[in-house]
N, C-alpha and C positions, 0 to 999 in steps of 0.2 A: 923400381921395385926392390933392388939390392939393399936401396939406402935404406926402405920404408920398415923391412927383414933388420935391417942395422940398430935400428933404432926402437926395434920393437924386440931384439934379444936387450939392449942394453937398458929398456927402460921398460920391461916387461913388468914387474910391480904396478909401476904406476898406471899401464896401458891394463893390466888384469884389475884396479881399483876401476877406471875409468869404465870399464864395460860391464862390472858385476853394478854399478851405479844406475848406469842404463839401464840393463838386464829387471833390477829390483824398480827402476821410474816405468817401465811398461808393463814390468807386472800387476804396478798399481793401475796404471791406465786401461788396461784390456780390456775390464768389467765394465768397462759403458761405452764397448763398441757396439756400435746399433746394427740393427738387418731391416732394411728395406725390402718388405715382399709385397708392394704395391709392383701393379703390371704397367703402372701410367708411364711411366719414365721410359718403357721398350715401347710401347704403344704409341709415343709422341712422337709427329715426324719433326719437318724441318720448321721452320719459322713460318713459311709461305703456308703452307699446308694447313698449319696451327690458326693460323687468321682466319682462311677461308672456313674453316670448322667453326671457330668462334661467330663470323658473323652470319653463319647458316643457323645456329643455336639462337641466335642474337633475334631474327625475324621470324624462327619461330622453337621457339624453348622448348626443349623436348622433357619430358616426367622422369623424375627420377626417385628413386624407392630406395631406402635403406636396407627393408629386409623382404624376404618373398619367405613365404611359407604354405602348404600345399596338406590340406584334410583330404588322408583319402579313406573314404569310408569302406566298409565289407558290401555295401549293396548299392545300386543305383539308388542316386538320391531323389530323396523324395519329399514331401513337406517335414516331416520329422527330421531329417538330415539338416534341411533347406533352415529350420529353430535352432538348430545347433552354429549353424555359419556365423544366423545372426545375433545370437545372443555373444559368442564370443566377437561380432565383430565390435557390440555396442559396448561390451565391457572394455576389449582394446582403447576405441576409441576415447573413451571416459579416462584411461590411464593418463598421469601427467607426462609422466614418458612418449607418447604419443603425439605426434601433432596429426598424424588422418591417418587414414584405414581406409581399404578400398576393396571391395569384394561385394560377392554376392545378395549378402545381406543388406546392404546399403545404396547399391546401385538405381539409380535412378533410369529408366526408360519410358517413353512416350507408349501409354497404350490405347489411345485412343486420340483420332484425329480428326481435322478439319479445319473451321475459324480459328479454334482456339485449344489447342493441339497442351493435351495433361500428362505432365510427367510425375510417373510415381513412382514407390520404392517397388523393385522386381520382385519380392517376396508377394506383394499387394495384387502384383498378377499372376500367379501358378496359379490355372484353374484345379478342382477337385480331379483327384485319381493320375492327375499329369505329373510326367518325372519330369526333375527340374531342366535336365537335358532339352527333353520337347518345348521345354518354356522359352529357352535360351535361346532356343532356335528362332526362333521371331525377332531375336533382337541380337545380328550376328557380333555386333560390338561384341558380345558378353562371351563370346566361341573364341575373341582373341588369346585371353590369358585367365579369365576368372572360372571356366569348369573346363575337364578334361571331356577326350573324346570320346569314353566309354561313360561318362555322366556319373561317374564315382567320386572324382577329386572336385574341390572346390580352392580357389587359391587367396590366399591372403597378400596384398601391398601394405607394407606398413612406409610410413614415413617417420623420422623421428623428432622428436622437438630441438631447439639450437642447441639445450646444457648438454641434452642425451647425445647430440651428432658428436661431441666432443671426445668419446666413449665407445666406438661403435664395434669393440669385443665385447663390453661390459652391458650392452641393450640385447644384443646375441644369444648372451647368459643368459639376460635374464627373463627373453622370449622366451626361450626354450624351457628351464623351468617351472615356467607359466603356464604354457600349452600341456603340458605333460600333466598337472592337477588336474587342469578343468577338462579335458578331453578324457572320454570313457578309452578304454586299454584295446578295445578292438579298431579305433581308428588309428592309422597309421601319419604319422607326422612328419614332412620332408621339408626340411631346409637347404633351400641353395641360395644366392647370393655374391655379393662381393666379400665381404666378411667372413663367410663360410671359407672361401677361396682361401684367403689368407690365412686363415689358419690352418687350414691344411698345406697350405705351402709353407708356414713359419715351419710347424710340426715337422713334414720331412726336409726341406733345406737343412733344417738344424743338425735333425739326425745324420744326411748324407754329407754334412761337412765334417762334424766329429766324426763316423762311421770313414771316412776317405782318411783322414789326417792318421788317426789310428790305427789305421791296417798298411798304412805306409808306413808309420813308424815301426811297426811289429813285422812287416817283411824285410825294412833295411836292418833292423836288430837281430832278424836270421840270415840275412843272407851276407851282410856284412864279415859276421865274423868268421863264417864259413872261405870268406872271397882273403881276408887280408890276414886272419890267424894270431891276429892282437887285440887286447883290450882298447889299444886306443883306436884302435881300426875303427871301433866301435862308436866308443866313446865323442870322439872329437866330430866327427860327419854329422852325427844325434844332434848335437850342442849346436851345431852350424846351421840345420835346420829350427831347430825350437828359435834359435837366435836370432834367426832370422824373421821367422814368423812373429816372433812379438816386436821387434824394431817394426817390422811392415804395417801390423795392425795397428799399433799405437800412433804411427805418424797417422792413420787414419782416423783415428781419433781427435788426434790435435789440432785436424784442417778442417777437421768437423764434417767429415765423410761416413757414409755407410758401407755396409757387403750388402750389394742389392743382388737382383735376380740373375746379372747382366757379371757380378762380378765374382759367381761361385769359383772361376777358373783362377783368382789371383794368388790362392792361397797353395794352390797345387803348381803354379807355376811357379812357385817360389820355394816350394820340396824340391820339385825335380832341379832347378837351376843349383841350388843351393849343393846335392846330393853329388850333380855332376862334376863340378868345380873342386868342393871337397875330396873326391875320391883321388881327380888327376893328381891333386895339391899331395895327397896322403902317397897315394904309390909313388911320384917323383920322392919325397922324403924318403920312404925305405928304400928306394933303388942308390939314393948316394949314402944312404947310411951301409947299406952291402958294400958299394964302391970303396968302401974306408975312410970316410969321412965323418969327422967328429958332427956333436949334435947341432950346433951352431955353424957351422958350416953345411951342412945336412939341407938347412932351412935359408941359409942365402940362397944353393943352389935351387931350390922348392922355389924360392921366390922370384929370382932370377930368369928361369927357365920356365914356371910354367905361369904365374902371377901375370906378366902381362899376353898370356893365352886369356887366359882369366878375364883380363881385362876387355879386350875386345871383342872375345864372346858376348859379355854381359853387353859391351856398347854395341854389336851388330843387332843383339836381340830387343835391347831396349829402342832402339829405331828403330825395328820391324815395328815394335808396337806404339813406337810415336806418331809410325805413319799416320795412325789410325784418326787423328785430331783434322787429317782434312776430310776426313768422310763428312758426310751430309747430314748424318742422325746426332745428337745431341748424346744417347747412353754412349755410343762406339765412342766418341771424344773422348769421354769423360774417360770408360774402361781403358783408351789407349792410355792415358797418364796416368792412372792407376799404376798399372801392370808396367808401364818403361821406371817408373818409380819405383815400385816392390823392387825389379830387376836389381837398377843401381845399388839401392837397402841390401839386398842379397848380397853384389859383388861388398859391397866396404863389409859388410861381418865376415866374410870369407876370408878377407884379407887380411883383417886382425886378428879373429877367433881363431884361426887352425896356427898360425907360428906363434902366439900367446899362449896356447894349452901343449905346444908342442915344447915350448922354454920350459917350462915346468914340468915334463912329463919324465918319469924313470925310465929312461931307455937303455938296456942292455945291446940289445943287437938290432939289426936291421930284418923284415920277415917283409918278400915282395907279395903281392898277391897273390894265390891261385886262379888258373883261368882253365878249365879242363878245355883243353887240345889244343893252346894256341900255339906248340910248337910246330904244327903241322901245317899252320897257315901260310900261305905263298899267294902273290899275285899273276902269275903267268895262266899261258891261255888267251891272250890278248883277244884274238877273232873269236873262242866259244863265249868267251866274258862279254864282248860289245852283243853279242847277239842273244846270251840268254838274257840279257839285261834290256835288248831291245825288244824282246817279247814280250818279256811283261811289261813294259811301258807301250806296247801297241794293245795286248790288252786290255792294260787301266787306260787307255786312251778311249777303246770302244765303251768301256764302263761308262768314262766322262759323258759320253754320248746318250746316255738313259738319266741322267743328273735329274730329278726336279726342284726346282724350290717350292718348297709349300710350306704349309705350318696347319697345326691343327689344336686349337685350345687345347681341347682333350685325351693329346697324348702325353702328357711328359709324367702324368700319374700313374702308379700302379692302377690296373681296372678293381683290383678288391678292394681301391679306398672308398668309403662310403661316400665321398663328396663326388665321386667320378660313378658311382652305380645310381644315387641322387640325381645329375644331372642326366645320364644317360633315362633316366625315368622317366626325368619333366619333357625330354627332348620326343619319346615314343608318344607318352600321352595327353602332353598339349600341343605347345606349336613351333616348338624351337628353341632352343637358347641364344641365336645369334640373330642379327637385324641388319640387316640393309639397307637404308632409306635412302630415300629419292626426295632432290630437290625440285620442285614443281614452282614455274615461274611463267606468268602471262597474268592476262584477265580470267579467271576465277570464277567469276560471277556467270560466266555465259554458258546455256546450255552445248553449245558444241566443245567446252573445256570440259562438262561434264560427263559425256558422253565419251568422248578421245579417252579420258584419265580410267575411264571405269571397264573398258577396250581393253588398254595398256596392262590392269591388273589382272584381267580373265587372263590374257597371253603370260603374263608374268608367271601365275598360280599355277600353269601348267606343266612348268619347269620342276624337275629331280629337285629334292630338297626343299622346295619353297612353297611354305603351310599355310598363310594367311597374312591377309594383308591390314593395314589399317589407313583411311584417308579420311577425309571433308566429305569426301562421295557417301561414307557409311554412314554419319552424323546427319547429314543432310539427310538422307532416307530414314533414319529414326527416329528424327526430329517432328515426321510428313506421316510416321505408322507405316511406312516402308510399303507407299502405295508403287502401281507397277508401273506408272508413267509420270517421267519426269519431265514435264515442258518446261519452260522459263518461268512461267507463273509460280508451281511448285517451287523450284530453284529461289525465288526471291523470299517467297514464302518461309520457306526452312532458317535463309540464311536471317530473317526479321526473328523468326522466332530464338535462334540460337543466340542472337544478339540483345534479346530481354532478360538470356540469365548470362551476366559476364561472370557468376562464378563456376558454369560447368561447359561456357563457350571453350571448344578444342584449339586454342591456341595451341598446342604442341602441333596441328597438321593445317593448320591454317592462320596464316596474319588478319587482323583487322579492318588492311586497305583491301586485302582476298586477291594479292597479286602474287605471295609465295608461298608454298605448299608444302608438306611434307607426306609422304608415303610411304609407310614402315611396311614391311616385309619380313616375317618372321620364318627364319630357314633354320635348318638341321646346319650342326657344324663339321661341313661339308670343306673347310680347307681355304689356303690364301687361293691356288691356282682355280679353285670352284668358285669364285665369291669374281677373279679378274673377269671368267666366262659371263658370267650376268651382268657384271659392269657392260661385255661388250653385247650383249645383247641388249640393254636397255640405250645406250649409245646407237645400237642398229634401229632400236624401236621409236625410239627420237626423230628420226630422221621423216617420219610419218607421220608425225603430228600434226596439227593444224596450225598453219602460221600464227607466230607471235606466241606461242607455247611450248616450252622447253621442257625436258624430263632428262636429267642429270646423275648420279649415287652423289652422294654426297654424306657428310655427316663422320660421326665419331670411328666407325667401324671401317669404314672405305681408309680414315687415318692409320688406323689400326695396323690393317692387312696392307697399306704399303709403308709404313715402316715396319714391319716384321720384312716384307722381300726389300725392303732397302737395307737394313739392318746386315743380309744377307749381300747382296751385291757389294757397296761399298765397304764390307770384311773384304770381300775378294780381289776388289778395284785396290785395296791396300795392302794385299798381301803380294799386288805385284808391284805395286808402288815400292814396297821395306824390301822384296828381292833385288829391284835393279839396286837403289843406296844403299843396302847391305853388298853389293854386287861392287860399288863404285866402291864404297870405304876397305873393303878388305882388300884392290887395286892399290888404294891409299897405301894402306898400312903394308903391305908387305911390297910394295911399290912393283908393281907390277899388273901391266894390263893383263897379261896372259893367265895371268894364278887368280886373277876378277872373273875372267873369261871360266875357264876352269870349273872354278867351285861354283857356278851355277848349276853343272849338272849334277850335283850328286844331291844337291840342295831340293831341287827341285824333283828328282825322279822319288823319295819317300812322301812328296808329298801328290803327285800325279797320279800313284798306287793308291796312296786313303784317296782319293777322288773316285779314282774307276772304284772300288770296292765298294763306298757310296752306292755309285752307279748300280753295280752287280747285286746289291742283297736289297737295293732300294730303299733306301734310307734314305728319305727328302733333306736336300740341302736346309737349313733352318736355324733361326735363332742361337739354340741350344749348345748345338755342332760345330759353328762356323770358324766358332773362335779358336776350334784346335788346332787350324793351320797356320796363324799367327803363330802360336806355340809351337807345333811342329818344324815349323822355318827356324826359329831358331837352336829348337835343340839339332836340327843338322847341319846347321850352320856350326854351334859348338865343335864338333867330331873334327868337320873340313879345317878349320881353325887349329886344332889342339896339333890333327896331323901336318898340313902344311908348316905352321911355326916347326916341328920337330924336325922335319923334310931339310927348312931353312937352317937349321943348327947344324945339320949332318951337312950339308954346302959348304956350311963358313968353318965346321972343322975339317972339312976335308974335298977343299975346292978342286981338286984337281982328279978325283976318286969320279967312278964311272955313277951314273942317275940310278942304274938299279941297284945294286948294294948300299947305296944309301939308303933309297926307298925301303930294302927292308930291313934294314939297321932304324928305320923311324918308324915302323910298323913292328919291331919288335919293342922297340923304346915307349913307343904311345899306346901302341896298340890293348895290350893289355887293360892298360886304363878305361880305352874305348870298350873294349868287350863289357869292364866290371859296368860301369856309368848305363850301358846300354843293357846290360841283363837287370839290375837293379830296376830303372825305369821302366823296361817291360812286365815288370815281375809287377811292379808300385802302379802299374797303368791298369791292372786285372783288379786293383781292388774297389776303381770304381764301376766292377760290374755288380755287385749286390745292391749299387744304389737302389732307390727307388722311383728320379726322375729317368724318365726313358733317355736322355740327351746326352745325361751321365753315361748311362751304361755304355753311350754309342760310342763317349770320350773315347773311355778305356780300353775300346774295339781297335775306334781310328788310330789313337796314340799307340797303344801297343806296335801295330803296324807302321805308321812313321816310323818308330826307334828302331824297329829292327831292321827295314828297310834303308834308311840312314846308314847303320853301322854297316851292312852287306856294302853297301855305297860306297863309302865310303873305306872300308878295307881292300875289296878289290876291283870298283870301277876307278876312283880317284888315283891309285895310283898309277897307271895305264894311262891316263889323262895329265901325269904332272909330268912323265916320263917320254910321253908327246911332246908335250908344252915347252920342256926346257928351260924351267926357272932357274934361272941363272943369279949367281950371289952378285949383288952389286960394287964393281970397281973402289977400291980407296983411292 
């Protein structure tokens, strides 16, 4: 590092051309960094998993819909309402935008049966003075999704044509403007969707990433100058973070990456690393420019001293988050290289940007920090320290013990966004927004399949959350006029007649050999750990079947809900994996098992307390959240590092000098640094509480608590533990 300092005061020009070049090549690049706010990528699991999903879709294709839209009228509908569905549905239709439409207006049902069983349009059957509710009710298909349960809403499926799926913000637009002409002003019009989704996820990610970046920037700009009482205090730390931020995002550009859902935290962990590094960097400079040391001297020792702190920070942390590429989910990989990448990006602008602006800068004198009351600080107490410190980690231990992992779609939004009051709407008055489907495999055809399957759904339907079902069973009965006895006769019957129209035969819940099945289940979203419970109760229900007939979950959602709790375990299978190799390499580096041994407690106890706290206000383990312990690990890893190396210095100048006057000759030396690093980041952790995703806000909860638990750690448990330990300087 001396040399890299050497060559960077002497060839500082050339090194200030070289990075204002960069600086202006990623300025130009930034503007076509992309944001991925598709959920596919966290919702995909492993490869096995992916298959088994594909060839369940593969044997029987399940429907899919571009947009849903939802008339709810001021009155129970009625034939007047019932003109209105279907005039807008045939004009839809007609649209070239359009490739089908599926609603009430159009829907085809059997209303008359026997030899030769007539399906007509549902409109052709409301008898006179009947709400269309009453009508619907004979033909329970139509209670799945196309009218609500108070017989007010009527629902639209739209599909879209191949140009328009190309577009599918710009068909959104242009529904929406459409419905709004031709619908009179007292009906009310609700769109949900996948596309609605996204844009209200574009909408606030966006906000809450400039909203986070900017209010970090605007508390290091106050509390910075407050902490160091210089312009460049200010200045150079600022530059280090911007500097960093557009090197990181532009390489992401260049590899042809996005900022998806999974990787809101890179841009924060690359303030906070960037912030922490900077400050040590900046306070060792003023403390040897007090010392009497010219400017260039000043900045070998900056470089010398604390540059490869710097260094191994950044490589502990970037392996905590390299671990992450053995995990089993395919996002986690990716975010792990992401983020050990920004890391690396972070340290190299560190290491040039702060002794580059420091060559150039008008320095009169030296001004160390402010830290109000660090002179007061001491480590003794040894037996009250091990035991208030083992309190609260027996504590956050019991917290650990209340942990859930769950997830729930429908938290991460404010409840006033209209897309989360929309969905909560469709969820009270029709039949869910979430699905569960069951893989159904045997012979098909026989009435004792019929009878077990149509068992299986009474028992199912009975269950908390879970509103209506859809199978072959129901088709089959509306096919027949939904007479009350189904013998095999009827059974062959249905399935001959459903087989004369191959374009409204329900291949989505049944194959055409009639050996695989599907059975949708339309529930409240009710959470991952509510969704594993019905897994094992249809796993229990199984077991009852009639031989040669299976009932399995299967399908899209079951992938869903366990990659979101894998997502969640192997974060955690990893962040003990990057503990121990973070654990083995700082052994490395400072050569020693005992100082390996050592710095796992203090590493680990910030991150034990955000667990119990979890635990204690319950706050389900999830998605959102998980990835702050990666981060957390290494910003207390930073701390244990900055002090130890310090520790080591005060050894090798003074080998012979007793362990505690070093120790606090290196906690008055580092410390300081530690408190600024550690008040800033607590301070920059609060400003993702006005986010607007709930996961955010928890960040800012957990993270605050890490830092400050960290630094407590690490000021007075660590050294008590080194002071044990007996790190001894190593022999020449």
């Amino acid at each position: 590092m001396r040399l890299l300092g050497q060559f960077i005061i002497k060839q500082r020009w050339l090194v200030l051309f070289v990075l204002v070049g960069l600086l202006v090549g990623a300025g130009r690049i930034l503007p076509k960094l992309g944001f991925s706010f598709s959920l596919m990528p966290i919702l995909q699991s492993d490869e096995e998993t992916q298959a088994e999903v594909d060839s369940f879709q593969k044997d029987v294709p399940p429907v899919f819909h571009d947009q849903i839209f939802i008339l709810e009228f001021p009155t129970v509908m009625k034939a007047k309402e019932l003109s209105v569905v279907t005039s807008l549905t045939q004009e839809l239709a007609a649209d070239p935008r359009v490739a089908s439409v599926v609603s009430l207006g159009n829907t085809l049902v059997v209303s008359n049966f026997g030899l030769a069983p007539l399906p007509l349009p549902f409109p052709s059957t409301v008898k006179k003075n009947e709400t269309i509710l009453e009508a619907a009710s004979r033909h329970p298909l139509l209670n799945q999704r196309l009218i609500s349960k108070d017989g007010r809403s009527a629902t639209f499926l739209l599909t879209a044509t191949e140009n328009t799926q190309k577009d599918h913000a710009q068909f959104l637009s242009w529904l929406e403007e459409h419905t709004k002409k031709v619908v009179q002003p007292e009906v009310d019009v609700h769109f949900i969707g996948d596309e609605v989704s996204k844009r209200a996820m574009k909408t606030y990610m966006g906000a809450d990433l400039k909203r986070g970046l900017l209010l970090e920037l605007l508390i290091f700009s106050i509390l910075l100058p407050l902490i160091f009482r210089t312009f460049r205090g200010i200045i150079i730390p600022l530059s280090v973070v911007v500097g960093a931020q557009m090197f990181c995002l532009s390489l992401l550009v260049l590899n042809g990456m996005d900022i998806g859902l999974i990787d809101m935290a890179v841009p924060g962990i690359i303030t906070m690393i960037t912030v922490c590094d900077a400050v040590h960097m900046m306070h060792r400079f003023e403390e040897s420019l007090i010392g009497g040391k010219k400017r260039a001297a000043a900045i070998l020792d900056m470089m010398e001293s604390i540059g490869p702190a710097c260094f191994f920070t950044s490589l502990t942390t970037a392996i905590g988050f390299l671990s992450l590429v053995v995990a089993r989910h395919p996002a986690v990989r990716m975010f792990g290289i992401k983020a050990s990448i920004a890391v690396l990006i972070a340290f190299l602008t560190i290491i040039f940007i702060v002794p580059t602006m420091l060559a150039f800068w008008p320095i009169k004198k030296g001004v160390l920090a402010r830290v109000p009351g660090f002179s007061h600080l001491s480590y003794g107490r040894r037996k009250l320290t091990f035991l208030l410190f083992g309190v609260v980690a027996f504590l956050a231990l019991l917290g650990i013990g209340r942990l859930n992992v769950d997830s729930h779609w429908l938290e991460e939004m404010p409840e006033e966004e209209p897309l989360i009051r929309e969905l909560a709407w469709y969820e009270d008055n029709l039949s869910g927004i979430m699905t569960l489907d069951v893989r159904v495999s045997g012979n098909l055809k026989t009435r004792e399949a019929f009878d077990a399957l149509e068992t299986f759904q009474r028992r199912m339907l009975r269950e908390a959350g879970v509103n209506k079902s859809e199978a072959y069973t129901h088709w089959l009965r509306e096919a027949l006029g939904h007479p009350q006895k189904m013998d095999q006769a009827a059974i062959n019957r249905g399935f001959a007649f459903l087989s004369l129209k191959p374009k409204v035969y329900p291949q989505h819940v049944i194959n055409a050999n009639r050996k695989v099945g599907r059975i949708s289940f339309l529930t409240d979203d009710s959470g991952t750990s509510r969704f594993f419970e019905l897994r094992d109760l249809v796993d229990e229900l199984n077991e009852n079947m009639p031989q040669g007939l299976t009932v399995e979950v299967a399908g899209f959602m079951e992938m869903a809900h366990e990659a979101s709790r894998l997502i969640v375990t192997t974060m955690l299978e990893s962040f003990l994996v990057s503990l121990l190799a973070i654990s083995i390499l700082i052994s490395l580096i400072f050569r020693s098992i005992r100082v390996g041994l050592v710095s796992i407690v203090p590493n680990v106890f910030p991150i034990v307390v955000a667990l119990g706290i979890n635990g204690w206000l319950g706050i389900n383990l999830r998605i959102g959240i998980v990835m702050i312990y990666s981060l957390g690990l290494g910003l207390a890893v930073d701390d244990t590092i900055h002090l130890i190396t310090r520790y080591r210095q005060e050894r090798k100048r003074h080998p012979d000098g007793e362990r505690r006057p070093q120790l606090l000759r290196s906690l008055k030396g580092c410390g300081p640094a530690l408190i600024t690093t550690s008040i800033v980041l607590a301070i920059g952790s609060l400003s993702y509480l006005p986010s607007n995703f709930r996961s955010l806000r928890d960040v800012g909860l957990l993270l605050t608590t890490i830092v400050i638990t960290a630094l407590l750690a690490d000021l007075f448990l660590l050294p008590h533990l080194l002071e044990m330990a007996g790190v001894k300087r190593k022999k020449k």
